[in-house]
Biotite code that builds the C-alpha atoms (Angstrom):
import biotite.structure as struc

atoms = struc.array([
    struc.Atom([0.504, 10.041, -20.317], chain_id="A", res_id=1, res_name="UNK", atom_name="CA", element="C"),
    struc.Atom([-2.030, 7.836, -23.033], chain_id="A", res_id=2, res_name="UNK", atom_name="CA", element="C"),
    struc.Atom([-1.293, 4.327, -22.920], chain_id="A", res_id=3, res_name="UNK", atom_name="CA", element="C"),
    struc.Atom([-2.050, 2.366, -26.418], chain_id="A", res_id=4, res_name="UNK", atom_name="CA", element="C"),
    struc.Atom([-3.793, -0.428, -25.862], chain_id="A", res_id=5, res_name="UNK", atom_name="CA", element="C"),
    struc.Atom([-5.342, -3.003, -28.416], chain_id="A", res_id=6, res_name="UNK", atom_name="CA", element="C"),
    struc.Atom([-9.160, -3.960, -28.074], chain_id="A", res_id=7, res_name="UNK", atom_name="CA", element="C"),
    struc.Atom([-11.358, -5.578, -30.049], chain_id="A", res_id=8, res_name="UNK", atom_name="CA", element="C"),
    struc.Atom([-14.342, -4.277, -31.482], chain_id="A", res_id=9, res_name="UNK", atom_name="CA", element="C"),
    struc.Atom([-16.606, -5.946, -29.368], chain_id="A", res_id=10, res_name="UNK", atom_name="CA", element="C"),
    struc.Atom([-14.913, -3.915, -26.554], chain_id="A", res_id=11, res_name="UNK", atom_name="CA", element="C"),
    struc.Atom([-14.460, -0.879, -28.600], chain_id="A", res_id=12, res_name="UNK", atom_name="CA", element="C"),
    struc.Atom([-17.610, 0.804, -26.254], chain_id="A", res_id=13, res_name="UNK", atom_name="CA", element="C"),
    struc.Atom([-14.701, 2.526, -24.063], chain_id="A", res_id=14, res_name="UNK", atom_name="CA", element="C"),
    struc.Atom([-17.663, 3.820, -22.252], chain_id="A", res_id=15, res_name="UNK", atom_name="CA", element="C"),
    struc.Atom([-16.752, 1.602, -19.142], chain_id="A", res_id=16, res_name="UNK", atom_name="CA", element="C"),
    struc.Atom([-13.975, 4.440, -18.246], chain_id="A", res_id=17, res_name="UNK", atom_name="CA", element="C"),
    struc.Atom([-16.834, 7.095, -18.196], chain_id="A", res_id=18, res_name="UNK", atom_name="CA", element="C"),
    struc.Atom([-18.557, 4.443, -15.639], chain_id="A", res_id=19, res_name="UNK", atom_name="CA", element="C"),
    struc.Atom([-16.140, 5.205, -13.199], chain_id="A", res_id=20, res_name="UNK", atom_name="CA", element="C"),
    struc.Atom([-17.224, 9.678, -13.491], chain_id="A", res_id=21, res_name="UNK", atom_name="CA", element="C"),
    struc.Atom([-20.991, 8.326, -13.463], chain_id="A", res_id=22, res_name="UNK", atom_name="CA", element="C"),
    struc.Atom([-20.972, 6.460, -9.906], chain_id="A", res_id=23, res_name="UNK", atom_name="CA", element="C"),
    struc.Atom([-18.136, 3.024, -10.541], chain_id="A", res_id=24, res_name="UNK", atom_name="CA", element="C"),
    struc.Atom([-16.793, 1.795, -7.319], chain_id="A", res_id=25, res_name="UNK", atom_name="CA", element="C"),
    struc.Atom([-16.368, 3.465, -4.270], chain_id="A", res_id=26, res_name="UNK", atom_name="CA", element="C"),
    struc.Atom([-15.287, 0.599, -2.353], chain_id="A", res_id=27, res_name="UNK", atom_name="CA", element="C"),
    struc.Atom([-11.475, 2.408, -0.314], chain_id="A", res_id=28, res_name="UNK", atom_name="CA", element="C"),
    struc.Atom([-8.771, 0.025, 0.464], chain_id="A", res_id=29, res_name="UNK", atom_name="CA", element="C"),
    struc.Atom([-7.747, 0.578, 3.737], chain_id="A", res_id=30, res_name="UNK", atom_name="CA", element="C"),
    struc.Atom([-4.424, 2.535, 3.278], chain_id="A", res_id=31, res_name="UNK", atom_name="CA", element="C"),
    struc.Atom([-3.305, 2.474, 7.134], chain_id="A", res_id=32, res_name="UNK", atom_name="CA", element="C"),
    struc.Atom([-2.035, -0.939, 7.679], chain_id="A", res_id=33, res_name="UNK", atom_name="CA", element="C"),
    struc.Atom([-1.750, -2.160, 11.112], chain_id="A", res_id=34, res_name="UNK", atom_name="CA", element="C"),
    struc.Atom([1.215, 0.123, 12.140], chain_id="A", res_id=35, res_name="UNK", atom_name="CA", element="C"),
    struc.Atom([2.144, 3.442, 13.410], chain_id="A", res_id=36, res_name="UNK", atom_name="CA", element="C"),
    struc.Atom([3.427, 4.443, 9.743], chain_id="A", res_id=37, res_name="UNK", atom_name="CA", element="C"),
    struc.Atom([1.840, 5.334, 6.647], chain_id="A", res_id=38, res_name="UNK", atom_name="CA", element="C"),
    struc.Atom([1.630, 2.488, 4.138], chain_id="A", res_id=39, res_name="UNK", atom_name="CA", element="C"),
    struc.Atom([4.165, 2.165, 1.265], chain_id="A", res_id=40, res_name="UNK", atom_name="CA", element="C"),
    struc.Atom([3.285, 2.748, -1.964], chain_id="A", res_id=41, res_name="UNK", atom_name="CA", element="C"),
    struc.Atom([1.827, -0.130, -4.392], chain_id="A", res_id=42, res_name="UNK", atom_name="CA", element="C"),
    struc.Atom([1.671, 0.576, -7.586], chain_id="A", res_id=43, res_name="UNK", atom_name="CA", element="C"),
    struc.Atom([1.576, -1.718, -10.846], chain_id="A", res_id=44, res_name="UNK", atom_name="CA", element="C"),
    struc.Atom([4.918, -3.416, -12.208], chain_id="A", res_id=45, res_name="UNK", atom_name="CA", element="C"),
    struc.Atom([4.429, -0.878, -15.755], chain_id="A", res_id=46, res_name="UNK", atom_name="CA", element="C"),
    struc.Atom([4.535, 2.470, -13.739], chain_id="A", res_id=47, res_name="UNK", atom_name="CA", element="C"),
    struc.Atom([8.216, 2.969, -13.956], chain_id="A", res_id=48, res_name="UNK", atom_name="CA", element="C"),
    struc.Atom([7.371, 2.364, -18.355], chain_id="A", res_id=49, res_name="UNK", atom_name="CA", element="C"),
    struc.Atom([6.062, 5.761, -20.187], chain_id="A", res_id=50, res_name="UNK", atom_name="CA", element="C"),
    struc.Atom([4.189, 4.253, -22.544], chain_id="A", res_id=51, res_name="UNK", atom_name="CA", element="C"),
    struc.Atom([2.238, 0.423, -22.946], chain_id="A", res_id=52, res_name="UNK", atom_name="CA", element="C"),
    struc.Atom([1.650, -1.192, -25.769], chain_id="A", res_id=53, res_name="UNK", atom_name="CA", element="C"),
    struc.Atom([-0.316, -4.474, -26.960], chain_id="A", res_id=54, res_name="UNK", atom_name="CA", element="C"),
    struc.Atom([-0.106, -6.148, -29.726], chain_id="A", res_id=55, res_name="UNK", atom_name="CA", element="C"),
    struc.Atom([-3.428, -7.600, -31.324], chain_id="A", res_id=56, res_name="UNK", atom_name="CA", element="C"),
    struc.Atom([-3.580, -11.234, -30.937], chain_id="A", res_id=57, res_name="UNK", atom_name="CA", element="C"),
    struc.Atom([-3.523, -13.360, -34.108], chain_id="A", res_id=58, res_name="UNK", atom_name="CA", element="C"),
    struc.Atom([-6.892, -14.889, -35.365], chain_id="A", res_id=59, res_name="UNK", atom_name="CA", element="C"),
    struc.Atom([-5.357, -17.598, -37.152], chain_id="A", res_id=60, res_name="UNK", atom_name="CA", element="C"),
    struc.Atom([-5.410, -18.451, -41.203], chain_id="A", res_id=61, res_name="UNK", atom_name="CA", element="C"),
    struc.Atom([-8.623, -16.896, -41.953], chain_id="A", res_id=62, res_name="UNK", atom_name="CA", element="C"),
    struc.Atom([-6.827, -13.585, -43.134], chain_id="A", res_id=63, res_name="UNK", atom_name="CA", element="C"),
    struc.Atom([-9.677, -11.150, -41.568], chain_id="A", res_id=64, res_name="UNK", atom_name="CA", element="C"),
    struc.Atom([-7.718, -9.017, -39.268], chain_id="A", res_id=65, res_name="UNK", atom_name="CA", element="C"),
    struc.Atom([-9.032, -5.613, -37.307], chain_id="A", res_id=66, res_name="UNK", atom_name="CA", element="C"),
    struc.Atom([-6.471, -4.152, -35.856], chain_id="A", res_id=67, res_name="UNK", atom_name="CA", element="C"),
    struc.Atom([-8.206, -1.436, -33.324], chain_id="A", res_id=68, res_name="UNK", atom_name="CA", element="C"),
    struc.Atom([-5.798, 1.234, -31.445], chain_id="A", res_id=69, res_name="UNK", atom_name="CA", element="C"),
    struc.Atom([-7.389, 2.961, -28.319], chain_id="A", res_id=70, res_name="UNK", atom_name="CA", element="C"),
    struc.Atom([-5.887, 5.900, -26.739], chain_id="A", res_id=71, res_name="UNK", atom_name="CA", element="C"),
    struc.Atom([-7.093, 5.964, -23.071], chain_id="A", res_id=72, res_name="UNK", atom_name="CA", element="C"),
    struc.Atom([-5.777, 9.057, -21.045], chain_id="A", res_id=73, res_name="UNK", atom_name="CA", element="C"),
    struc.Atom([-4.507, 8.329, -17.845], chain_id="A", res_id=74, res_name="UNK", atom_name="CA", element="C"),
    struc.Atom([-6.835, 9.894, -15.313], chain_id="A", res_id=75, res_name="UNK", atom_name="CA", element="C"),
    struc.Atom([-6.499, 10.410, -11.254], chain_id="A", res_id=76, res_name="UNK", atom_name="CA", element="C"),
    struc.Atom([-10.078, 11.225, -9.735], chain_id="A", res_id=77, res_name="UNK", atom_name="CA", element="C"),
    struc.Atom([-9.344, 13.027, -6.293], chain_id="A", res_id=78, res_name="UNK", atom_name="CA", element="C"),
    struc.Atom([-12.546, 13.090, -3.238], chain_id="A", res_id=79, res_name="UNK", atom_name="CA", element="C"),
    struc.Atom([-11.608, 15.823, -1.039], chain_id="A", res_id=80, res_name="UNK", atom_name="CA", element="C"),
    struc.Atom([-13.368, 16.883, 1.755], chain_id="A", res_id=81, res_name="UNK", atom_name="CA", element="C"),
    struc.Atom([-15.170, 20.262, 2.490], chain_id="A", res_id=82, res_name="UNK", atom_name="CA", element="C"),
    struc.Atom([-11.706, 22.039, 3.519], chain_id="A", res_id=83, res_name="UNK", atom_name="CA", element="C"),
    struc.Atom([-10.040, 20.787, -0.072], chain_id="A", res_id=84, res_name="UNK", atom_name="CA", element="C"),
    struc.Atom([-8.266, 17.928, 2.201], chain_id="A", res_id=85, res_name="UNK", atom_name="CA", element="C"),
    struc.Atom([-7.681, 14.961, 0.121], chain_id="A", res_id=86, res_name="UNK", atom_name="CA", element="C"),
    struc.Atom([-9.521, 11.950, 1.500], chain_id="A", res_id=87, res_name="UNK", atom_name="CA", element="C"),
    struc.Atom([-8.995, 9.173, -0.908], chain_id="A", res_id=88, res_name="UNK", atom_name="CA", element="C"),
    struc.Atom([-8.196, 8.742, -5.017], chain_id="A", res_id=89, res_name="UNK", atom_name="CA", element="C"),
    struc.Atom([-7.892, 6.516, -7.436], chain_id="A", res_id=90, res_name="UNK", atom_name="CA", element="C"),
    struc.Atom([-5.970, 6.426, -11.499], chain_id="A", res_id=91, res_name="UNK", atom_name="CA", element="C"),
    struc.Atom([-7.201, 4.278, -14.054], chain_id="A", res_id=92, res_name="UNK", atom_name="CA", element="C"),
    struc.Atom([-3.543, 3.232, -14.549], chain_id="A", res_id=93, res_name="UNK", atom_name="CA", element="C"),
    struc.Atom([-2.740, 0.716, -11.633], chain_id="A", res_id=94, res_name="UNK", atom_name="CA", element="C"),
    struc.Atom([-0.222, 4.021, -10.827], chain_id="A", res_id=95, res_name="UNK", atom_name="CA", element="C"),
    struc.Atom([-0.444, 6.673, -8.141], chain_id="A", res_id=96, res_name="UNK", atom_name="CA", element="C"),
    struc.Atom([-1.523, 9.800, -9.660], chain_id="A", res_id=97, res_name="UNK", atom_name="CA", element="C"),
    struc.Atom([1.522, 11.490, -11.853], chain_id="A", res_id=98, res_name="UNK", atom_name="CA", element="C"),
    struc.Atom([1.134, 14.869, -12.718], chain_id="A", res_id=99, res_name="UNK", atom_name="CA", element="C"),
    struc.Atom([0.707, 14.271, -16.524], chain_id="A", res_id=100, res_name="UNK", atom_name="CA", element="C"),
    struc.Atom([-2.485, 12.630, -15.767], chain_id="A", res_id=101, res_name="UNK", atom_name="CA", element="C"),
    struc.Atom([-5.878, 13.902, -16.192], chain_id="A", res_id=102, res_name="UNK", atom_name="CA", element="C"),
    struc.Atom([-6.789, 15.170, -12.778], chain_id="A", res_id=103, res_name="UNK", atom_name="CA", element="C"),
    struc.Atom([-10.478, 15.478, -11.543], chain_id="A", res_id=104, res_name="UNK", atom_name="CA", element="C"),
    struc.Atom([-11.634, 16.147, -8.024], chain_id="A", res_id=105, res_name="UNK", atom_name="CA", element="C"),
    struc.Atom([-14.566, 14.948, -6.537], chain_id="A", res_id=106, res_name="UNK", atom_name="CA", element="C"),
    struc.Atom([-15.879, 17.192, -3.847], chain_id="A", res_id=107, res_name="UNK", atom_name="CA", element="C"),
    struc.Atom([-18.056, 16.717, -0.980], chain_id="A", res_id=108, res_name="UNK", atom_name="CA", element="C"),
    struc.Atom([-21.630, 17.732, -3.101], chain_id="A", res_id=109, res_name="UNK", atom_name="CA", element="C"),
    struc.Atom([-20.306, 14.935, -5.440], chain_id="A", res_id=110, res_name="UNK", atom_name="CA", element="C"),
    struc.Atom([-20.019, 17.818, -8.077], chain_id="A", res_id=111, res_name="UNK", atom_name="CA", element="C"),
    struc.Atom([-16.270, 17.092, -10.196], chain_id="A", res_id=112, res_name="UNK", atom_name="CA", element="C"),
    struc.Atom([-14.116, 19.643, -11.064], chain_id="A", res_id=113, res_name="UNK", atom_name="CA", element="C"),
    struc.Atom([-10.937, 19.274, -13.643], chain_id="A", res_id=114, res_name="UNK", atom_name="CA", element="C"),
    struc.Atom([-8.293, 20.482, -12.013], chain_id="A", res_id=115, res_name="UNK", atom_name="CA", element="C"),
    struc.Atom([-4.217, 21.023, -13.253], chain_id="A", res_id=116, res_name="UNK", atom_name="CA", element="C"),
    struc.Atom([-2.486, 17.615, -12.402], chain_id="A", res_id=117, res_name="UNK", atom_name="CA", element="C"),
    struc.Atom([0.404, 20.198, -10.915], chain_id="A", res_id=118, res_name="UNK", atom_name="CA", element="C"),
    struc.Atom([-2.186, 20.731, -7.955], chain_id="A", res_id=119, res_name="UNK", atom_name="CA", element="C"),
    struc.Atom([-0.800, 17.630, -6.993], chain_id="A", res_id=120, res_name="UNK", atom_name="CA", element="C"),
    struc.Atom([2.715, 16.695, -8.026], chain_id="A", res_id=121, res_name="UNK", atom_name="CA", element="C"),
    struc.Atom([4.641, 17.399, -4.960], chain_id="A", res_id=122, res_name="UNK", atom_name="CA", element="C"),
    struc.Atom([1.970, 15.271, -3.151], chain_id="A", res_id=123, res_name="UNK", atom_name="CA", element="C"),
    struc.Atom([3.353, 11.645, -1.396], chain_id="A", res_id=124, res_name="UNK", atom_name="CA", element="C"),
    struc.Atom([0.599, 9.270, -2.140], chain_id="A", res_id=125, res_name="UNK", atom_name="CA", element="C"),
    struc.Atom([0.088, 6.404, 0.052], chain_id="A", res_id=126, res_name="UNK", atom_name="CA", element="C"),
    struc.Atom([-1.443, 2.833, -0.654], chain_id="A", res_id=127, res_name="UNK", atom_name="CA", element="C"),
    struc.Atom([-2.258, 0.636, -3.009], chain_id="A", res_id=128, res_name="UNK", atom_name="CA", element="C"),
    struc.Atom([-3.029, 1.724, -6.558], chain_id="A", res_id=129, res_name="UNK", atom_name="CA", element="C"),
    struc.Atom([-2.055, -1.341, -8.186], chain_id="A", res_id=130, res_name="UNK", atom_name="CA", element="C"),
    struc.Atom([-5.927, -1.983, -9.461], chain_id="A", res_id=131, res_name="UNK", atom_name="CA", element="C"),
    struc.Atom([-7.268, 0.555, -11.298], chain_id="A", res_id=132, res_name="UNK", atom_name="CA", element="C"),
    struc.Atom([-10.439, 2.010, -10.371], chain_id="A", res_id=133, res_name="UNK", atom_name="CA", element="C"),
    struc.Atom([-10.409, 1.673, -6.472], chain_id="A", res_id=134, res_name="UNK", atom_name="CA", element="C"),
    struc.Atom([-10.217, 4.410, -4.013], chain_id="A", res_id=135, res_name="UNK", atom_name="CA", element="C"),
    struc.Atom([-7.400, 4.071, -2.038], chain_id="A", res_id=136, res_name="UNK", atom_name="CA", element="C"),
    struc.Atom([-7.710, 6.142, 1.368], chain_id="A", res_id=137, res_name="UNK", atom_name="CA", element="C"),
    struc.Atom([-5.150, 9.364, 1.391], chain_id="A", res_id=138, res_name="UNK", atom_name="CA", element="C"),
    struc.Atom([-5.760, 10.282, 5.375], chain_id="A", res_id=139, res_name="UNK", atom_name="CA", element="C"),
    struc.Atom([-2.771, 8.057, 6.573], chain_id="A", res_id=140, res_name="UNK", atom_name="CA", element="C"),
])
């Protein structure tokens, strides 16, 4: 689902989100832990919310005020490798990929694919997603 967000115009150049497509970070958080069982899931505090909303802050007495409304689409990129196994994936949400995201897999030629996000609903993702824009390592 779109979270609203407010940004100002100097930020307006949503082009950072298209960073992440055009080679953003690949670092993987290690989504093993030290024991026997699959990490739990991390996700940010606003998952469980449908929708976010800022408000614009207020720029004082000088009565010039922009309000600007961005409409970001929550996206899950998925890296699978050459047998369609899911290796690692990361949501620009801080939320483990839900299946009304924007799904896009990554495959092994780095070539990306959108794909349905009901490909992957009944999935169990592990790890961290709290911070947007990190792999987090599915082989757990």
């Amino acid at each position: 689902m779109a979270r609203a967000t407010w940004i100002g115009v100097g930020a307006a150049a949503i082009a950072a989100c298209g960073g992440f497509l055009l080679g953003g970070p690949l670092d993987l958080v290690d989504a093993h832990g030290d024991g026997d069982q699959p990490p739990a899931l991390v996700q940010d505090a606003g998952c469980a919310a449908s929708e976010a909303t800022s408000v614009a802050p207020d720029v004082g007495g000088s009565g010039l005020r922009q309000d600007v409304t961005a409409i970001v689409p929550a996206m899950a990129m998925i890296r699978v490798d050459a047998n369609g196994s899911v290796r690692s994936a990361w949501t620009n949400t801080g939320c483990a990929p839900q299946a009304s995201d924007d799904f896009f897999v990554i495959h092994p030629d780095d070539s990306i694919e959108p794909v349905p996000g009901d490909d992957f609903a009944e999935r169990a993702w592990i790890g961290d997603f709290a911070t947007p824009g990190v792999y987090v390592d599915q082989t757990g």
